[in-house]
C-alpha positions, 0 to 999 in steps of 0.5 A, a space after each residue: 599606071 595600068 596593069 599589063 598583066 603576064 601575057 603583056 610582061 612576057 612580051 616586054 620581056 622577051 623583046 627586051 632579051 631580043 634587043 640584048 643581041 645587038 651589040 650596039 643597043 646593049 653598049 650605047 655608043 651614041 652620045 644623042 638620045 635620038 640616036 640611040 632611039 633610032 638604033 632601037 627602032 631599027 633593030 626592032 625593025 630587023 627583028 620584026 623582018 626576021 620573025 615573019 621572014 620578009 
């Protein structure tokens, strides 16, 4: 395990808060592991559109 530091832990942290805004991610109705992984990627897909405005 490697030390990611402060500015590393606040990213972490901060996406982890962003993903919390999607009702889908925080309840996980998928019953499949890959399901579910697909949601966040795609909701970590909307948030990266969001944020630079695509």
């Amino acid at each position: 395990m490697t030390f990611v530091g402060a500015r590393g832990r606040n990213d972490v942290e901060r996406t982890i808060a962003w993903l919390q805004n999607f009702r889908r991610i925080v309840t996980r109705y998928e019953r499949l592991a890959e399901h579910f992984l697909s949601f966040v990627q795609l909701t970590c897909l909307l948030l990266l559109l969001r944020r630079n405005k695509l």
